[in-house]
Residue, then its C-alpha position, 0 to 999 in steps of 0.5 A: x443305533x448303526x447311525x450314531x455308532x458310524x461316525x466314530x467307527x470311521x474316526x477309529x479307522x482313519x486313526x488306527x489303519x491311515x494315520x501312522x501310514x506313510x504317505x507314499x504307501x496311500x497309493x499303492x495300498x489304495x491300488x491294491x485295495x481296488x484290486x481285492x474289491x474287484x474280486x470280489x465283485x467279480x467272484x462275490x454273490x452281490x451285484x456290483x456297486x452301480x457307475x464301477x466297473x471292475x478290471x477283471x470282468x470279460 
């Protein structure tokens, strides 16, 4: 059921959050998107994703 409801879901992010994005937003949204994820890698409970390294780990 997760299968077959992901490919719309995705479909209604991309709609919704990207689409009416300017483009010269993508990149520093992206950057400060990888910067929460850092965080909470790095403060979170959960191991970190493998092959990704965070900027915040000492």
């Amino acid at each position: 059921m997760v299968r077959q409801a992901t490919p719309s879901h995705v479909a209604l992010v991309e709609r919704l959050f990207f689409d009416g994005l300017d483009p010269a937003l993508l990149a520093p949204l992206r950057s400060g998107l990888e910067q929460i994820h850092d965080q909470v890698v790095a403060n979170g409970t959960l191991p970190p994703p493998p092959g990704r390294q965070t900027r915040w780990r000492g």
